[in-house]
TORDREN-483477 format. One record per residue (C-alpha): x, y, z; residue number from 1; residue in three letters. Coordinates in Angstrom, 2 decimals. Example, Ala and Ser with C-alpha at 12.3 -4.5 7.8 and 13.67 -1.06 7.14 Angstrom:
BEGIN
<node><u>12.30</u><v>-4.50</v><w>7.80</w><i>1</i><aa>ALA</aa></node>
<node><u>13.67</u><v>-1.06</v><w>7.14</w><i>2</i><aa>SER</aa></node>
END
This chain:
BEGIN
<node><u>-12.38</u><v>48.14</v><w>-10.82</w><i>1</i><aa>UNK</aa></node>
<node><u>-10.59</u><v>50.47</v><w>-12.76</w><i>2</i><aa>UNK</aa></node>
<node><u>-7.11</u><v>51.87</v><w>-12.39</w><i>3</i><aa>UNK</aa></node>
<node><u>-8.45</u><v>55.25</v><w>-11.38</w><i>4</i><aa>UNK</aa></node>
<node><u>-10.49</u><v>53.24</v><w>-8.63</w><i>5</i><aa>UNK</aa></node>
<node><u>-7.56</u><v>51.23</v><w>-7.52</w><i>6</i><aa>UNK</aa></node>
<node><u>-5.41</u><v>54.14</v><w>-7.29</w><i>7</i><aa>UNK</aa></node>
<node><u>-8.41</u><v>56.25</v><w>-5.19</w><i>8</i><aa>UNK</aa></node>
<node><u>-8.35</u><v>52.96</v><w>-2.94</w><i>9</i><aa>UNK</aa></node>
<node><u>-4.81</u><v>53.48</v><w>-2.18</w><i>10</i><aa>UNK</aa></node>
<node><u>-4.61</u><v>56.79</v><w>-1.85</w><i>11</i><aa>UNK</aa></node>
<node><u>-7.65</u><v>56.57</v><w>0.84</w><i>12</i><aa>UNK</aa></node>
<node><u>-5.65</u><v>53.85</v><w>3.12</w><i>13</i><aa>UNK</aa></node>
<node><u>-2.12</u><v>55.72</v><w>2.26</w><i>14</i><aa>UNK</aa></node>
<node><u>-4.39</u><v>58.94</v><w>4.11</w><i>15</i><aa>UNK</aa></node>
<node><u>-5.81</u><v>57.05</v><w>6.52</w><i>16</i><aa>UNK</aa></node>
<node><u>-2.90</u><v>55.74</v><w>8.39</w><i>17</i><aa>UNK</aa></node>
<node><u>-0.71</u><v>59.25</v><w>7.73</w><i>18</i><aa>UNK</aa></node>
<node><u>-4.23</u><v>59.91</v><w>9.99</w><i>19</i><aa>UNK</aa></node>
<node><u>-3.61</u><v>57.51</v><w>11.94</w><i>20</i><aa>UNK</aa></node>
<node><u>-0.15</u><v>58.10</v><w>12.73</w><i>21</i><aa>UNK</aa></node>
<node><u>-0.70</u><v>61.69</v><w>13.68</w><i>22</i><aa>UNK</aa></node>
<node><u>1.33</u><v>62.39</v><w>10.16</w><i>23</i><aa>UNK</aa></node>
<node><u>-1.50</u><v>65.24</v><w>8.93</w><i>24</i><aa>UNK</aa></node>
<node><u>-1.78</u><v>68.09</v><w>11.65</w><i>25</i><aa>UNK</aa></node>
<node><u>-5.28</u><v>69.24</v><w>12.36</w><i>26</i><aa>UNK</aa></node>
<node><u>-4.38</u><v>73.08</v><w>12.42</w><i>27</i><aa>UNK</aa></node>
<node><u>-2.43</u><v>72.97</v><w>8.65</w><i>28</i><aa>UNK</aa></node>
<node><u>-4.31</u><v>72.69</v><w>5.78</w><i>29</i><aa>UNK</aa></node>
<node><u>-3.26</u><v>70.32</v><w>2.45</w><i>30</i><aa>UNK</aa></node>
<node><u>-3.65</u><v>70.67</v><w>-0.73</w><i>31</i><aa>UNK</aa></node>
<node><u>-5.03</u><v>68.26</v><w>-3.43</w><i>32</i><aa>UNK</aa></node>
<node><u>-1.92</u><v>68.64</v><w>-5.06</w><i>33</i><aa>UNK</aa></node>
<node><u>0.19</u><v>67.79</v><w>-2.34</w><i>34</i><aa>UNK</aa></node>
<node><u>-1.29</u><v>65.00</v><w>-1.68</w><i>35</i><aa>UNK</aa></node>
<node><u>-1.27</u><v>63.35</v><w>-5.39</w><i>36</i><aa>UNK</aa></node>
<node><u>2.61</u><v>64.11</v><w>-5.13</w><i>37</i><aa>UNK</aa></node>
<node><u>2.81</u><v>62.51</v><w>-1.98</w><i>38</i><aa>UNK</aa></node>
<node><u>1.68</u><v>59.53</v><w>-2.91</w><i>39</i><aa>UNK</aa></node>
<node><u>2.88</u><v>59.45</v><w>-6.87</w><i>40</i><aa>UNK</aa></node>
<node><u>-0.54</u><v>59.58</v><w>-8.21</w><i>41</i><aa>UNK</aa></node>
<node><u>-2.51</u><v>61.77</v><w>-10.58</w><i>42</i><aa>UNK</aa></node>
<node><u>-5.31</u><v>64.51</v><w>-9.38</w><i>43</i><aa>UNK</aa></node>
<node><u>-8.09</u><v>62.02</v><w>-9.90</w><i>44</i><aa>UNK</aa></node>
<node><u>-7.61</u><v>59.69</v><w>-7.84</w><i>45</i><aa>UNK</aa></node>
<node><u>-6.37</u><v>61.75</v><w>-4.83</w><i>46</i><aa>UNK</aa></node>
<node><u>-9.36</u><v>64.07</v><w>-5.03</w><i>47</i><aa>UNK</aa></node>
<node><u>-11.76</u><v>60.48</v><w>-5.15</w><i>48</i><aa>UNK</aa></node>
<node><u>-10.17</u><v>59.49</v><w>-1.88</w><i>49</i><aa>UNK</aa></node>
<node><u>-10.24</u><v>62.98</v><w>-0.09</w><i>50</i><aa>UNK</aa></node>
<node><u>-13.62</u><v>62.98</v><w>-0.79</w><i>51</i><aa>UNK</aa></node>
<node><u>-14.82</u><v>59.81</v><w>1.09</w><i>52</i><aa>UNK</aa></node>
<node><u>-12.60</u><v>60.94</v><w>3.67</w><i>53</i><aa>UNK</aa></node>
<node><u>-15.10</u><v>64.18</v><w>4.02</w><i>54</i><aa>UNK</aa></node>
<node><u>-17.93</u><v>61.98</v><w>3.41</w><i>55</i><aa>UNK</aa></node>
<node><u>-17.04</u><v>60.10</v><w>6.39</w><i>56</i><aa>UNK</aa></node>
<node><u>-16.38</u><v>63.48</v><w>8.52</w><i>57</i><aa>UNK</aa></node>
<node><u>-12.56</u><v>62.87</v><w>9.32</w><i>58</i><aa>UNK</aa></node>
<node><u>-11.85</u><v>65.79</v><w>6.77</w><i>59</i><aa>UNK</aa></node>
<node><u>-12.94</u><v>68.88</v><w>6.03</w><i>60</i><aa>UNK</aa></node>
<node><u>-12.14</u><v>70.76</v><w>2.45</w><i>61</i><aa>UNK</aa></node>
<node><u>-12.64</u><v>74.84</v><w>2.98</w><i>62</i><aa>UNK</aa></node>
<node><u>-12.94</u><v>76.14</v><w>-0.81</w><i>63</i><aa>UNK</aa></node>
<node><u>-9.42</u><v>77.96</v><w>-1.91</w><i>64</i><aa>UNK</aa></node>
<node><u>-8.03</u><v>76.65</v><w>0.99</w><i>65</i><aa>UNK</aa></node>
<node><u>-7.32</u><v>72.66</v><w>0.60</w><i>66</i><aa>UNK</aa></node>
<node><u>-8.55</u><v>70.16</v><w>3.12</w><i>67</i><aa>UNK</aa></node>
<node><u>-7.75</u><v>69.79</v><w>7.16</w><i>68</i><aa>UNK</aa></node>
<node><u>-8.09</u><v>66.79</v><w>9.44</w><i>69</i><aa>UNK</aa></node>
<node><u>-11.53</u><v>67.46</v><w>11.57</w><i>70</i><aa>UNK</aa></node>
<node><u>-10.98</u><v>67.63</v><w>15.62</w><i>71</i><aa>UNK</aa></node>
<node><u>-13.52</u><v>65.31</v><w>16.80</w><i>72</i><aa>UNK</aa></node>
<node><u>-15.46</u><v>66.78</v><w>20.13</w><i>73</i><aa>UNK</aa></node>
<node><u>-16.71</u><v>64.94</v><w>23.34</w><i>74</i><aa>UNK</aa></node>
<node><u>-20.39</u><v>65.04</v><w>22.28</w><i>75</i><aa>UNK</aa></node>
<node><u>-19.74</u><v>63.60</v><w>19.14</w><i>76</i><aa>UNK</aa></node>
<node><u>-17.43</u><v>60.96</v><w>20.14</w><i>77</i><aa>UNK</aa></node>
<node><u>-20.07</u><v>60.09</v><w>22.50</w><i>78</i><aa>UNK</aa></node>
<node><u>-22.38</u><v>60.81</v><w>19.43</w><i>79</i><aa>UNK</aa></node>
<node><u>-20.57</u><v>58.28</v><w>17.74</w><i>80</i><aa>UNK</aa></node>
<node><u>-20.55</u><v>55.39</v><w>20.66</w><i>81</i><aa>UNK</aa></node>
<node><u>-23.83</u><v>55.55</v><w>21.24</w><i>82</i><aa>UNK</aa></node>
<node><u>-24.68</u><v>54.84</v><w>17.47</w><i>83</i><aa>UNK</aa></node>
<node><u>-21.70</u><v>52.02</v><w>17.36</w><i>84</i><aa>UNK</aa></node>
<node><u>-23.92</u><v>50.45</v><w>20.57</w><i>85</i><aa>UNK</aa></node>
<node><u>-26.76</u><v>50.42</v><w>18.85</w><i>86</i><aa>UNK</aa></node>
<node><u>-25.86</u><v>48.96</v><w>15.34</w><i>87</i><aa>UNK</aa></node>
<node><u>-23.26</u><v>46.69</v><w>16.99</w><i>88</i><aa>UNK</aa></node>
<node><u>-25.74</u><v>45.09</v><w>19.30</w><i>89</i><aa>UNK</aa></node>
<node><u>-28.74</u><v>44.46</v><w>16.36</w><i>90</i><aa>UNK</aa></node>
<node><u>-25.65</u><v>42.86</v><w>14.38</w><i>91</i><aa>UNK</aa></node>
<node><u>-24.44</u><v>40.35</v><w>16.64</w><i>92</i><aa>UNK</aa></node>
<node><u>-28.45</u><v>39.32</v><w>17.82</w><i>93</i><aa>UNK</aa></node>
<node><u>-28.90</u><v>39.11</v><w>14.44</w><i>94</i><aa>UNK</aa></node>
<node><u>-25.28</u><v>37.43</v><w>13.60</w><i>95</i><aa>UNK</aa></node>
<node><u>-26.67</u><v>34.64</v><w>16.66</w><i>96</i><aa>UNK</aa></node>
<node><u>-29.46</u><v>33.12</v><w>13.93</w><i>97</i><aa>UNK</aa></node>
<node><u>-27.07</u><v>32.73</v><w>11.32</w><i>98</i><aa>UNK</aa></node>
<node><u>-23.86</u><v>31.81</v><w>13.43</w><i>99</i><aa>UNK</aa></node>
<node><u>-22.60</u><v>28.15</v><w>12.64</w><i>100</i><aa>UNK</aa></node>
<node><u>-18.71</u><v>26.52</v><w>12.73</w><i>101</i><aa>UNK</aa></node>
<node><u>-17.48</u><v>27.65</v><w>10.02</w><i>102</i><aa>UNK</aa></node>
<node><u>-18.27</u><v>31.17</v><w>10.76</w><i>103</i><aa>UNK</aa></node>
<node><u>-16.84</u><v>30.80</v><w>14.17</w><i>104</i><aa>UNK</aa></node>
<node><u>-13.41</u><v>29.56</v><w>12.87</w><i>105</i><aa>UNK</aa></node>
<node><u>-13.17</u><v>32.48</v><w>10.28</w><i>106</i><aa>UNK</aa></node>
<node><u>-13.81</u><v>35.25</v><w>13.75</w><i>107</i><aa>UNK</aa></node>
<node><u>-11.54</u><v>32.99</v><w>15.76</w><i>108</i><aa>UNK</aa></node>
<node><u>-8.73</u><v>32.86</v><w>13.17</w><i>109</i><aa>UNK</aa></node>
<node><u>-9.23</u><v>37.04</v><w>12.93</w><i>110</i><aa>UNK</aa></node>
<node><u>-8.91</u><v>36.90</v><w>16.84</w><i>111</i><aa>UNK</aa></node>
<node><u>-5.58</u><v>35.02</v><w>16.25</w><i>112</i><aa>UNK</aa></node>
<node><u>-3.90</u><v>37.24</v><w>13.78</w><i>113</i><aa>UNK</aa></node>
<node><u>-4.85</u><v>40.25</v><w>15.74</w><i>114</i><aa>UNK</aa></node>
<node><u>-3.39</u><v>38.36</v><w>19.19</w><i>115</i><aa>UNK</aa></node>
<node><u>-0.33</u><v>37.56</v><w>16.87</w><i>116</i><aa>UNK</aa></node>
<node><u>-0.44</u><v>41.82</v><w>15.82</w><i>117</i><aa>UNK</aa></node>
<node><u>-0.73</u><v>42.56</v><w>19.08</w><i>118</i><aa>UNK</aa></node>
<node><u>3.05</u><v>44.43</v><w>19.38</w><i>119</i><aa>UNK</aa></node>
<node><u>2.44</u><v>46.04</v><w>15.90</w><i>120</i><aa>UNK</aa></node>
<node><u>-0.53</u><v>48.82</v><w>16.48</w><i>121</i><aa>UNK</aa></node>
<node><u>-1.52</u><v>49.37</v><w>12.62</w><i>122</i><aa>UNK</aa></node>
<node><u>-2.17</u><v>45.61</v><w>12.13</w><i>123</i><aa>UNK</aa></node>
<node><u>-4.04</u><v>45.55</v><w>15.40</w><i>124</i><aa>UNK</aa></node>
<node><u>-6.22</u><v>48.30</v><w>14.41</w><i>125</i><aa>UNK</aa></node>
<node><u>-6.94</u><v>46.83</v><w>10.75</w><i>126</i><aa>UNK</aa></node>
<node><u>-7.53</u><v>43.65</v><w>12.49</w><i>127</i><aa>UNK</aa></node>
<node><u>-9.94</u><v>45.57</v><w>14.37</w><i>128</i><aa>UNK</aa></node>
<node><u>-11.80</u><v>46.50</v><w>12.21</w><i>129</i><aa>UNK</aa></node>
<node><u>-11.98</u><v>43.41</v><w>10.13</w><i>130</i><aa>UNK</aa></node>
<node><u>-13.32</u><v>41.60</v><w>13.05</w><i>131</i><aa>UNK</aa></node>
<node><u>-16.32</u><v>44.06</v><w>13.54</w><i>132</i><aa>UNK</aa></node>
<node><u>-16.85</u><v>44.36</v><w>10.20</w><i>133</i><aa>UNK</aa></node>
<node><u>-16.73</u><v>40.35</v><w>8.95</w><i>134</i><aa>UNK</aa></node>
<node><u>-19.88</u><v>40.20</v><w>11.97</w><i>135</i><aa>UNK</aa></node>
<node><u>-22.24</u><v>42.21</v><w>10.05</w><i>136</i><aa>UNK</aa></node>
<node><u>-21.03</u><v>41.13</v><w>6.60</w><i>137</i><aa>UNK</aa></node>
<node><u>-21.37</u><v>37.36</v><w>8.31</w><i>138</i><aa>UNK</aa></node>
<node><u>-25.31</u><v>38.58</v><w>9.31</w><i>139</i><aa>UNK</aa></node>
<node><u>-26.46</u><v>39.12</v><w>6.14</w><i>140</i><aa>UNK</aa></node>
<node><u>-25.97</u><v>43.07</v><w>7.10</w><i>141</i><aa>UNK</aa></node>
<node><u>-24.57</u><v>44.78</v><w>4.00</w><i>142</i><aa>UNK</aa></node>
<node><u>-25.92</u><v>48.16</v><w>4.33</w><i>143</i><aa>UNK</aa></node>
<node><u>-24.97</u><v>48.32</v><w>8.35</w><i>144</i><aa>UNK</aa></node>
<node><u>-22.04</u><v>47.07</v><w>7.80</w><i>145</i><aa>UNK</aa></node>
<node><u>-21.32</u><v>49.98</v><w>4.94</w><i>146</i><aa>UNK</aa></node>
<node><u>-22.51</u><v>52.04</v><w>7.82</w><i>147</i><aa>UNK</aa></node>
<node><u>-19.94</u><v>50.71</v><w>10.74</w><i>148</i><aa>UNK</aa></node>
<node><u>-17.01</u><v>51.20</v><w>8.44</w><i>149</i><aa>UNK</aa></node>
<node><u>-18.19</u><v>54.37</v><w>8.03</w><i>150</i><aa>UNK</aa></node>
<node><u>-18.07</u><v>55.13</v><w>11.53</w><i>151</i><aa>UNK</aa></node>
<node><u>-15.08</u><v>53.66</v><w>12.36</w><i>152</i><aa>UNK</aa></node>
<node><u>-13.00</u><v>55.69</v><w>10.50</w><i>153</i><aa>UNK</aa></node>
<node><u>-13.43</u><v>58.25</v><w>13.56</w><i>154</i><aa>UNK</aa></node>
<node><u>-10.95</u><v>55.64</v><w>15.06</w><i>155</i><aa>UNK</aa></node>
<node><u>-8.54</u><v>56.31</v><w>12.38</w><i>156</i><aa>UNK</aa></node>
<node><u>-8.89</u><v>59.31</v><w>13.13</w><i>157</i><aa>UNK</aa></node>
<node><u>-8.44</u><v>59.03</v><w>16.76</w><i>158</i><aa>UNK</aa></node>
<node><u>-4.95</u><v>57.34</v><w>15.94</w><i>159</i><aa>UNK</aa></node>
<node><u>-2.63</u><v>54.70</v><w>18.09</w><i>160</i><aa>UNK</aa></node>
<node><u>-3.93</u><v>56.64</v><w>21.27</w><i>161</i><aa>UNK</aa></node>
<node><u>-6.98</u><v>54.25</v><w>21.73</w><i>162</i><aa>UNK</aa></node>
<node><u>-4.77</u><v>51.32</v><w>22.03</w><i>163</i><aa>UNK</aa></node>
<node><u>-1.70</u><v>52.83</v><w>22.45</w><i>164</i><aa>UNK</aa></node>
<node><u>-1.26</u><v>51.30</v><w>25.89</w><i>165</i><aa>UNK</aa></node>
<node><u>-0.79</u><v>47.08</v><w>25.39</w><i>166</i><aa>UNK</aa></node>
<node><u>-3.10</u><v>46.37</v><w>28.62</w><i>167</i><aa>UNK</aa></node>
<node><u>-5.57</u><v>47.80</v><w>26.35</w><i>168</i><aa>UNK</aa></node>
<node><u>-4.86</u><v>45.66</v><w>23.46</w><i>169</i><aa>UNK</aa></node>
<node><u>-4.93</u><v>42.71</v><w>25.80</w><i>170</i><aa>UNK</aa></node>
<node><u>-7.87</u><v>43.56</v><w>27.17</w><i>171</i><aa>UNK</aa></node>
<node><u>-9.38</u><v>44.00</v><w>23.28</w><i>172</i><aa>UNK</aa></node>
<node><u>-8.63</u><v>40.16</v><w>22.48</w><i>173</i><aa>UNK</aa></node>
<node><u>-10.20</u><v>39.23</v><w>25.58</w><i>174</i><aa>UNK</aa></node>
<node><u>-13.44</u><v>41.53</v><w>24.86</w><i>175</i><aa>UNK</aa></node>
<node><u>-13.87</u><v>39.96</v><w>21.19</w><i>176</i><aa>UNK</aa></node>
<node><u>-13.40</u><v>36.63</v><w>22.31</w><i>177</i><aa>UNK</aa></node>
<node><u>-15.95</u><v>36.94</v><w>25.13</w><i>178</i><aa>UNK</aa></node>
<node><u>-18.29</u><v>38.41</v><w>22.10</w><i>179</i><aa>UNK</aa></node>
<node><u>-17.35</u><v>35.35</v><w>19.80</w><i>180</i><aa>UNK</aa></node>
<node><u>-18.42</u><v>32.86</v><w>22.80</w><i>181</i><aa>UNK</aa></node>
<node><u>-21.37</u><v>34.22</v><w>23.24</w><i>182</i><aa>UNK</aa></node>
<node><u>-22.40</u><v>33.89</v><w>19.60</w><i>183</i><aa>UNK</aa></node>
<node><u>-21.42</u><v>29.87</v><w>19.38</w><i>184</i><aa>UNK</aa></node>
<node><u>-24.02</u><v>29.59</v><w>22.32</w><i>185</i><aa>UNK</aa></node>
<node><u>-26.24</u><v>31.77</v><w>19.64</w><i>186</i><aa>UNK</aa></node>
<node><u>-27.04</u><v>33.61</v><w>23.34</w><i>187</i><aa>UNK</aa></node>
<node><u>-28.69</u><v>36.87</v><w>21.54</w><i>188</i><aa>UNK</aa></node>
<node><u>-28.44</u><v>38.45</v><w>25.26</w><i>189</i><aa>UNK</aa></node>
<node><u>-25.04</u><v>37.63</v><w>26.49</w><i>190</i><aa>UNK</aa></node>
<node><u>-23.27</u><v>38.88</v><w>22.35</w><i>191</i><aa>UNK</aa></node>
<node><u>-25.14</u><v>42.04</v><w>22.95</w><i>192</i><aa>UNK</aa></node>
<node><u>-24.16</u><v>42.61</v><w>26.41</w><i>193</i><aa>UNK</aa></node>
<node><u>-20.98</u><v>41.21</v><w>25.37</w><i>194</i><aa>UNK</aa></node>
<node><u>-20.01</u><v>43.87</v><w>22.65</w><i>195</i><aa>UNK</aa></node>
<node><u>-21.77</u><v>46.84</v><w>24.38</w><i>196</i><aa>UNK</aa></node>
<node><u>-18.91</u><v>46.31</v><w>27.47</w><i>197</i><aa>UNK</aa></node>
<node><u>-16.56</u><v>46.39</v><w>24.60</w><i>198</i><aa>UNK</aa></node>
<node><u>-17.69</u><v>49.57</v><w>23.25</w><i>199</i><aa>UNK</aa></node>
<node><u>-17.56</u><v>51.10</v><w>26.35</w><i>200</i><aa>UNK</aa></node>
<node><u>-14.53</u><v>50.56</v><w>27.51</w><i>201</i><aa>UNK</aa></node>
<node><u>-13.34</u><v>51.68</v><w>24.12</w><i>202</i><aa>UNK</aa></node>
<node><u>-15.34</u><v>55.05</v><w>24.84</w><i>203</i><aa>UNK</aa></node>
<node><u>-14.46</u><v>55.49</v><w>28.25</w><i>204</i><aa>UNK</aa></node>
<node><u>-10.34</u><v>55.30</v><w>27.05</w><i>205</i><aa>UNK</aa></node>
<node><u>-11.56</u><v>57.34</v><w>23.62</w><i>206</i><aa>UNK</aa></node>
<node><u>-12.97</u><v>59.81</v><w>26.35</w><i>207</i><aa>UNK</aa></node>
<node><u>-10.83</u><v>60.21</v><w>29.18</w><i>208</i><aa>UNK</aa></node>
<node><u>-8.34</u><v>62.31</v><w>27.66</w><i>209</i><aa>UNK</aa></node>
<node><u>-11.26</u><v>65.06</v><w>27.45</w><i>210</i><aa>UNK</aa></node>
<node><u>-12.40</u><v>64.77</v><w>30.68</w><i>211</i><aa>UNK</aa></node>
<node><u>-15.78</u><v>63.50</v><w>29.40</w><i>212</i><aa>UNK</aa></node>
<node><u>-14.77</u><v>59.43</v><w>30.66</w><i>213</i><aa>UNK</aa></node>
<node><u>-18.20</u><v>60.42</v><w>33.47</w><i>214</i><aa>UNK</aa></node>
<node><u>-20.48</u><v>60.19</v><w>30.45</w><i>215</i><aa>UNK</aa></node>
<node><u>-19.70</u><v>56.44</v><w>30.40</w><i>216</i><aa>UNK</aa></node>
<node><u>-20.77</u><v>55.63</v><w>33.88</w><i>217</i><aa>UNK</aa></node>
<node><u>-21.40</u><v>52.06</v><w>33.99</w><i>218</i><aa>UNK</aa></node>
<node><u>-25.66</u><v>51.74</v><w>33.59</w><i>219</i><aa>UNK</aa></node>
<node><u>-26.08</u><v>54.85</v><w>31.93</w><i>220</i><aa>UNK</aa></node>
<node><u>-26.39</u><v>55.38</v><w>28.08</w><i>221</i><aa>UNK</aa></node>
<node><u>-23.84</u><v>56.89</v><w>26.51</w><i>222</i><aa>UNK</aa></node>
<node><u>-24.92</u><v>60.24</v><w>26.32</w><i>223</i><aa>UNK</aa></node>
<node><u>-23.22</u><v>63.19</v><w>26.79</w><i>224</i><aa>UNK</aa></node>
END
């Protein structure tokens, strides 16, 4: 990697938890600029890392104008469930023919750190993410698993609010674990049922404060 590319890097995750932390407002608009002074960094860079932002649809740049955070709707949070289902299931039935001890340490030590992060909501949410992520890079997955972090950054974007509440975060742990037990057994049926509960629940809290939680009713897909 080059400097440039280290200092894009940066500048992404710098941007990504000012989203996170409700530190950008979705009616203002930044500019380029601002954003390179912000973080002590040169034009290049910033503009590299505002543009995989838009790429992944939690900006949007209006010409003249700078760049906005993106309101996510309903539909296309439940858009963006569905699809997380779908890819999250075919990784873990996939993960259950290449699962073995060692890989089951590395998602239980994961599951540790994140119970450990579990009063500091950043480190949860990285931890998150690493723990979805390290499946389909574990199942031989590398294009889905380019695909999944792409979609997860609508839960940057989302911010603390998902698991704002610690119940929630409890309830997280216990979710992933259920989904890493299910892959020791190599049970292809009970990982996919497994992760799809997860994904729900994280939908119907994602949801609820839209009014769109019905969408979600247990035995329906999630369509809106």
């Amino acid at each position: 990697m080059t400097r440039a590319d280290t200092l894009a890097t940066q500048a992404y995750q710098a941007i990504r938890l000012a989203l996170l932390h409700g530190q950008l407002q979705p009616e203002l608009f930044y500019s380029e600029n601002s954003v390179a002074l912000m973080l002590g960094i040169s034009r290049t860079p910033a503009r590299e890392a505002l543009r995989q932002l838009e790429n992944e649809g939690l900006i949007e740049v209006l010409p003249q104008r700078g760049f906005r955070v993106r309101r996510i709707s309903a539909p296309e949070l439940v858009e963006f469930y569905e699809l997380r289902g779908m890819l999250e299931s075919y990784v873990v039935r996939t993960l259950c023919h290449r699962i073995d001890e060692r890989l089951v340490r590395s998602l239980r030590h994961v599951l540790e750190r994140q119970q450990l992060a579990a009063d500091d909501v950043t480190e949860f949410i990285g931890l998150d993410e690493e723990f979805h992520l390290s499946m389909a890079r574990m199942a031989g997955l590398q294009r889905t698993a380019r695909i999944v972090a792409s979609l997860r950054g609508v839960l940057w974007l989302m911010g603390t609010r998902i698991v704002h509440n610690p119940s929630r975060r409890t309830d997280v742990i216990g979710e992933h674990e259920a989904i890493v037990a299910a892959l020791e057994r190599r049970d292809e049926q009970a990982a996919s049922d497994a992760v799809t509960r997860h994904i729900r629940a994280t939908a119907q809290v994602a949801l609820a404060r839209d009014g769109a939680a019905d969408a979600l009713a247990e035995g329906t897909p999630l369509q809106a």
